[in-house]
MDAnalysis code that builds the backbone (N, CA, C; Angstrom):
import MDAnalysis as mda
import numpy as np

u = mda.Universe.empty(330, n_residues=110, atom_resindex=np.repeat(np.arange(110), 3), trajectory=True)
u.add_TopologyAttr("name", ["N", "CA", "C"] * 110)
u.add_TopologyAttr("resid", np.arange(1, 111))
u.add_TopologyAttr("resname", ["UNK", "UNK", "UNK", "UNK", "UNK", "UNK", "UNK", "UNK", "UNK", "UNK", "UNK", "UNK", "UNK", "UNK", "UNK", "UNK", "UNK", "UNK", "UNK", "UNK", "UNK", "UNK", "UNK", "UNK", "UNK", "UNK", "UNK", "UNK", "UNK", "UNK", "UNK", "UNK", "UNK", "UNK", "UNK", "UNK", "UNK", "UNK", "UNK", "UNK", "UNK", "UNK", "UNK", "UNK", "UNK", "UNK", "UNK", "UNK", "UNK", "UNK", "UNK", "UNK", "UNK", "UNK", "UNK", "UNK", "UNK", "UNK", "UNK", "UNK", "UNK", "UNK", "UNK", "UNK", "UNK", "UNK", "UNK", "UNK", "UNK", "UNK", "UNK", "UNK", "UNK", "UNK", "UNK", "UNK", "UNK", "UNK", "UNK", "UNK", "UNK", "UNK", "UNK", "UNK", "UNK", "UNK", "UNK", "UNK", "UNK", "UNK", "UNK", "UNK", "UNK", "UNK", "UNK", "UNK", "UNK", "UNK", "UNK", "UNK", "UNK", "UNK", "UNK", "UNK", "UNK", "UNK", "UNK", "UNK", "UNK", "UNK"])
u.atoms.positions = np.array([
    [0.851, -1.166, 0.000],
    [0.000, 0.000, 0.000],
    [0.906, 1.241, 0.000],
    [0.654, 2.166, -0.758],
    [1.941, 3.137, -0.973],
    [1.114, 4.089, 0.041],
    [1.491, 5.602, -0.288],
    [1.303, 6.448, -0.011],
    [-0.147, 7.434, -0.469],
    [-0.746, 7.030, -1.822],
    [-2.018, 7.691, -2.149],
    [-3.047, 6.703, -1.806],
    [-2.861, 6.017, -1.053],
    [-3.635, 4.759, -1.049],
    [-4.172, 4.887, 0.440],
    [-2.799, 5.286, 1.422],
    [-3.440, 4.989, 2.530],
    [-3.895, 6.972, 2.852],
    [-3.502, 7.707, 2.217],
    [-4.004, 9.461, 2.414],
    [-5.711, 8.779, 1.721],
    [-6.077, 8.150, 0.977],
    [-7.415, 7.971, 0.145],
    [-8.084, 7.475, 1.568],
    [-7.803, 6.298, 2.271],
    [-8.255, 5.671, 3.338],
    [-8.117, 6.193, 4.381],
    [-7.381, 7.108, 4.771],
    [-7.590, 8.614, 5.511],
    [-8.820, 9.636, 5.427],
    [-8.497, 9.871, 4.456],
    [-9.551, 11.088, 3.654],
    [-10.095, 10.865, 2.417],
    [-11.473, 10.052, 2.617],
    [-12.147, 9.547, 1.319],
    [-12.721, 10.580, 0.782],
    [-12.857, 11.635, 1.213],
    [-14.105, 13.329, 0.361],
    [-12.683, 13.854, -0.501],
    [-11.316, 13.436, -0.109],
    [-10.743, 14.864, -0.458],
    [-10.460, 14.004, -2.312],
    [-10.774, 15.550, -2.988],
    [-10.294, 14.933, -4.426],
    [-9.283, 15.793, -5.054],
    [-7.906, 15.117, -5.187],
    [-6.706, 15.761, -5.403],
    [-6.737, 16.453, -6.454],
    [-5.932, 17.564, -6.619],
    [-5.909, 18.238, -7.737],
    [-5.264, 18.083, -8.569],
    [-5.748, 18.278, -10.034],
    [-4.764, 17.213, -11.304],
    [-3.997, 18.452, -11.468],
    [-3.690, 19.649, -11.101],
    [-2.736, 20.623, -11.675],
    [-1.203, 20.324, -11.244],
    [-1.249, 19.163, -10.461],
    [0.424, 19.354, -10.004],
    [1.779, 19.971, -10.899],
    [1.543, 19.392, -12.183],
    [2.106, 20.361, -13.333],
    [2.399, 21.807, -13.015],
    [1.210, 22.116, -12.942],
    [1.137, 23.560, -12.739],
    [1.973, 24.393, -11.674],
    [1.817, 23.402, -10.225],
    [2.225, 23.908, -9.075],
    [3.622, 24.149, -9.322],
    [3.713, 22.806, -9.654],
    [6.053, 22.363, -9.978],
    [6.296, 23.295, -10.836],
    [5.617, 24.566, -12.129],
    [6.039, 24.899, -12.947],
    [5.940, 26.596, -12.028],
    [5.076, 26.882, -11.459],
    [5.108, 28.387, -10.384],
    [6.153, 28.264, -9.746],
    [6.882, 27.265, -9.044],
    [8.085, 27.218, -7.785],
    [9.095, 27.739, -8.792],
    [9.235, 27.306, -9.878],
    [10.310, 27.656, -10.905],
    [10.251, 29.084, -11.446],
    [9.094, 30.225, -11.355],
    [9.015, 30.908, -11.466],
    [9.763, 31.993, -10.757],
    [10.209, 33.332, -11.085],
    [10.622, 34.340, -10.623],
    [10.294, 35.699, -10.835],
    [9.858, 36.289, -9.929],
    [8.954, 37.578, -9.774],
    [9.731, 38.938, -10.991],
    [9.548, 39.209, -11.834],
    [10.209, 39.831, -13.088],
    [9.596, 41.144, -12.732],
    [10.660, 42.182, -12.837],
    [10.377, 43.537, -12.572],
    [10.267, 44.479, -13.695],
    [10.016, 45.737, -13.417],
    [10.027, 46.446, -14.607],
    [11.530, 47.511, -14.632],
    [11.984, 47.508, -13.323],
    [13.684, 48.152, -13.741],
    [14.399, 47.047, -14.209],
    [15.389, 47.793, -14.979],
    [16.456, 46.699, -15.350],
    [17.187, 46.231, -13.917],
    [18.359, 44.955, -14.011],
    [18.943, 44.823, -13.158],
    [20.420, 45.059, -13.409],
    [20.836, 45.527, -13.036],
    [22.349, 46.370, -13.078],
    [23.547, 45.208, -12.947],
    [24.373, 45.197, -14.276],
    [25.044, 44.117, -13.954],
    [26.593, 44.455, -14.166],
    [27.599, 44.616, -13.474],
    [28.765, 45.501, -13.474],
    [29.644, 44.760, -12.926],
    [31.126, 45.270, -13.548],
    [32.068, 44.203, -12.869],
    [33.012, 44.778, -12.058],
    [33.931, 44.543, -10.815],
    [34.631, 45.220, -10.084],
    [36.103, 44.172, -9.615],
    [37.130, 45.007, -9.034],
    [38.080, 44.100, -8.689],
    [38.340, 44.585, -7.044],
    [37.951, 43.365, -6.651],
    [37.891, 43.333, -4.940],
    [39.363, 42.512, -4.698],
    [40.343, 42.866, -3.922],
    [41.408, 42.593, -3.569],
    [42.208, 41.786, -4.968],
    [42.192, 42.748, -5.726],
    [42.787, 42.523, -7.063],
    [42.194, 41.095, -7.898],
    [41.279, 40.534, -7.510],
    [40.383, 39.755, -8.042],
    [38.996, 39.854, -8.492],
    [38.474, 39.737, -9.928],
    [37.591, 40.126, -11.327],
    [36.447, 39.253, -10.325],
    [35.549, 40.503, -9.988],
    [33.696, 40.018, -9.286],
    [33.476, 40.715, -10.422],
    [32.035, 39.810, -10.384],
    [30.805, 40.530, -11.181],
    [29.688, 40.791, -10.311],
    [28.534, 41.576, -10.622],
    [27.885, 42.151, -9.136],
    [26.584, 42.348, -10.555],
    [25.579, 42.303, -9.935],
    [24.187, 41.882, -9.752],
    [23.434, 42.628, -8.849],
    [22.619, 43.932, -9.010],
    [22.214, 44.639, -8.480],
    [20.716, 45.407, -8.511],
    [19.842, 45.632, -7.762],
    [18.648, 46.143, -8.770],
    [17.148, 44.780, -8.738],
    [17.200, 44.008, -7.683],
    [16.608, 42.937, -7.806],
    [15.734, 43.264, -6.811],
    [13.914, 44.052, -6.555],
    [13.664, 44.439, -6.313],
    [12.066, 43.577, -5.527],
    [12.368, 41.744, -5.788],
    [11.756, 40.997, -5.621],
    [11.512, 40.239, -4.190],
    [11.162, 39.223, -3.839],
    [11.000, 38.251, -2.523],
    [12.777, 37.700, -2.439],
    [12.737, 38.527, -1.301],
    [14.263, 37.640, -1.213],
    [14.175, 35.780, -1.404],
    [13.548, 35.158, -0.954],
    [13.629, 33.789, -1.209],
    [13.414, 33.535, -3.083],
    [12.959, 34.171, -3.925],
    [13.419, 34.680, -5.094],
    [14.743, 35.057, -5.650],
    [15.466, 36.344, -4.878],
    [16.708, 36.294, -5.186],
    [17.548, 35.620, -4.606],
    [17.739, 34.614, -3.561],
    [18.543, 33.802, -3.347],
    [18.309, 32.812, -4.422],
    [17.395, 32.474, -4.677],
    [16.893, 30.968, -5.505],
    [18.305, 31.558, -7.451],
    [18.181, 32.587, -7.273],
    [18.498, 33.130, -8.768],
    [19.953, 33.338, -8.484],
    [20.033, 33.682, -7.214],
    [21.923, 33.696, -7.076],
    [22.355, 32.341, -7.222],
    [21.549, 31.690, -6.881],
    [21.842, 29.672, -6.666],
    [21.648, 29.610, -8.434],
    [20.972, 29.712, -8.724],
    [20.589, 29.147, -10.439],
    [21.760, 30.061, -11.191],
    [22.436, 30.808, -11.413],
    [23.335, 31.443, -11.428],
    [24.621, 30.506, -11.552],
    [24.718, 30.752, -10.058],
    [25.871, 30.068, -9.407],
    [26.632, 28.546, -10.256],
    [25.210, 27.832, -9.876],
    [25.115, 26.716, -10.768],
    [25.424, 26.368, -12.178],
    [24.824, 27.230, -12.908],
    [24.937, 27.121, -14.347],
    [26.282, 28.046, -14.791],
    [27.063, 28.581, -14.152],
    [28.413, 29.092, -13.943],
    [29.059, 28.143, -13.909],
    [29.209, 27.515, -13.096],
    [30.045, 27.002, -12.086],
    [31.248, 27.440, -11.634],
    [30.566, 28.662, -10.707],
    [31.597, 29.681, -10.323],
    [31.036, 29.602, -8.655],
    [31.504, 30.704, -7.632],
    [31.697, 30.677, -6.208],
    [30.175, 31.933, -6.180],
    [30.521, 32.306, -5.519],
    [29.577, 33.642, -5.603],
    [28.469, 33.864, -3.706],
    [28.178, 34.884, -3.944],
    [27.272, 34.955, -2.073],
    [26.601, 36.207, -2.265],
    [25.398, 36.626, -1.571],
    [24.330, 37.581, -1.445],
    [24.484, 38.046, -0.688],
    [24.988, 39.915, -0.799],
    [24.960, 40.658, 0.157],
    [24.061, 41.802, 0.110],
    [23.784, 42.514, 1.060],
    [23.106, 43.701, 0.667],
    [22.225, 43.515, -0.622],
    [21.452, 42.673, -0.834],
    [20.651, 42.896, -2.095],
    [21.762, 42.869, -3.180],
    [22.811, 42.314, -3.117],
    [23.375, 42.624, -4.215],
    [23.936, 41.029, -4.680],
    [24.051, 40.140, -5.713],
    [24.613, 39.306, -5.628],
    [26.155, 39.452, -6.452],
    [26.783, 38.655, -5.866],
    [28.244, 38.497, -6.248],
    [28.704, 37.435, -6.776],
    [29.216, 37.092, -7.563],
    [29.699, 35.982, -8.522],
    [31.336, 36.114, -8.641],
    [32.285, 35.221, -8.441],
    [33.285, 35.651, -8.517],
    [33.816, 35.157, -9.873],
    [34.504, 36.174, -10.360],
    [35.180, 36.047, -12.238],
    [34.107, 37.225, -12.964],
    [34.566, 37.223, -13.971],
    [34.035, 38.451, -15.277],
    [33.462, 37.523, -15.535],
    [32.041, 37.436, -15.659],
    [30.694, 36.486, -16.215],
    [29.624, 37.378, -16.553],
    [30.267, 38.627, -17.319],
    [28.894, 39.526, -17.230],
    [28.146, 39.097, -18.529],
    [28.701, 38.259, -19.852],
    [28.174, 38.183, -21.106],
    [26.682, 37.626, -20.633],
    [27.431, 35.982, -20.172],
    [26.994, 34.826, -20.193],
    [25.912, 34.907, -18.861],
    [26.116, 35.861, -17.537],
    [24.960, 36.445, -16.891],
    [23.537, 37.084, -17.290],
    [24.379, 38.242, -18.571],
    [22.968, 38.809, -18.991],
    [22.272, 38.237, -20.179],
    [23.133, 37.020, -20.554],
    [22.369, 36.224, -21.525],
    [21.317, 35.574, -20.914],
    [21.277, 35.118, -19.547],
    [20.899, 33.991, -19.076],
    [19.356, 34.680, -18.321],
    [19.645, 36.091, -18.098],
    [18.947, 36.992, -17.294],
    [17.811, 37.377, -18.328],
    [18.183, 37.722, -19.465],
    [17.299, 37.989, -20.638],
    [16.455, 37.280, -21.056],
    [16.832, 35.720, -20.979],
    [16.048, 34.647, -21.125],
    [15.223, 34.439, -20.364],
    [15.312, 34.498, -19.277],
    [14.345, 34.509, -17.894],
    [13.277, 35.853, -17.903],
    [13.559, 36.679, -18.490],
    [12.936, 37.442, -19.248],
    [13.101, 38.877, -18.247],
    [14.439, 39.228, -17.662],
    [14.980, 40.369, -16.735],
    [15.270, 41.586, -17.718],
    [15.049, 42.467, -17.397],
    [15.408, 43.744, -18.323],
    [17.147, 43.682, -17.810],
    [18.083, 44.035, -18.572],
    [19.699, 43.862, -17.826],
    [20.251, 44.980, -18.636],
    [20.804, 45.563, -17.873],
    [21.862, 47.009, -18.258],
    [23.130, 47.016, -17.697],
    [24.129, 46.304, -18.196],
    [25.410, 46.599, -18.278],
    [25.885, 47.973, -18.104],
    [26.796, 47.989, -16.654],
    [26.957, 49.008, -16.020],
    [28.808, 48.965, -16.172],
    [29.166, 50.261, -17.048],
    [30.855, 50.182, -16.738],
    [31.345, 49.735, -18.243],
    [32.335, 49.478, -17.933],
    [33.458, 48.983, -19.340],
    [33.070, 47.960, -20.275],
])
């Protein structure tokens, strides 16, 4: 007897909802603003950050996007002040990735 079997023999009225699709496809979602997000690069103790700024959403949103980031980098990076940090010059391949997700992005600097 698995698990929908014995929740059914629990709770015979309740009738599950067929959208689960739906639900799993909102968690993946991210709250899209109408400023751009500022994406600029700096050298912190003579080492190339890129910085991520302008994200004006649910923080559990912008952590989730510093992580998806991070990931598809595969670079170091941490969230400060509303600002995220990525360590290395990744500004191309950032605001490619940001655009797709459908972020307004303005390259800030050189």
């Amino acid at each position: 007897m698995d698990l929908k079997d014995q929740l059914k023999d629990l709770f015979p009225d309740h009738v599950p909802e067929e959208n689960e699709e739906t639900s799993a496809n909102n968690e993946n979602k991210l709250w899209l603003q109408d400023d751009p997000l500022l994406c600029k690069y700096e050298k912190r103790k003579g080492k190339p950050t890129t910085i991520i700024e302008g994200y004006t959403g649910a923080d559990e949103d912008f952590k989730k996007l510093a992580k998806e980031l991070k990931t598809k980098l595969s670079v170091g990076g941490t969230t400060k002040n509303d600002k995220i940090i990525i360590q290395g010059d990744y500004r191309p391949e950032i605001m490619k990735m940001l655009k797709e997700k459908g972020f307004n992005v303005k390259r800030v600097g050189g």
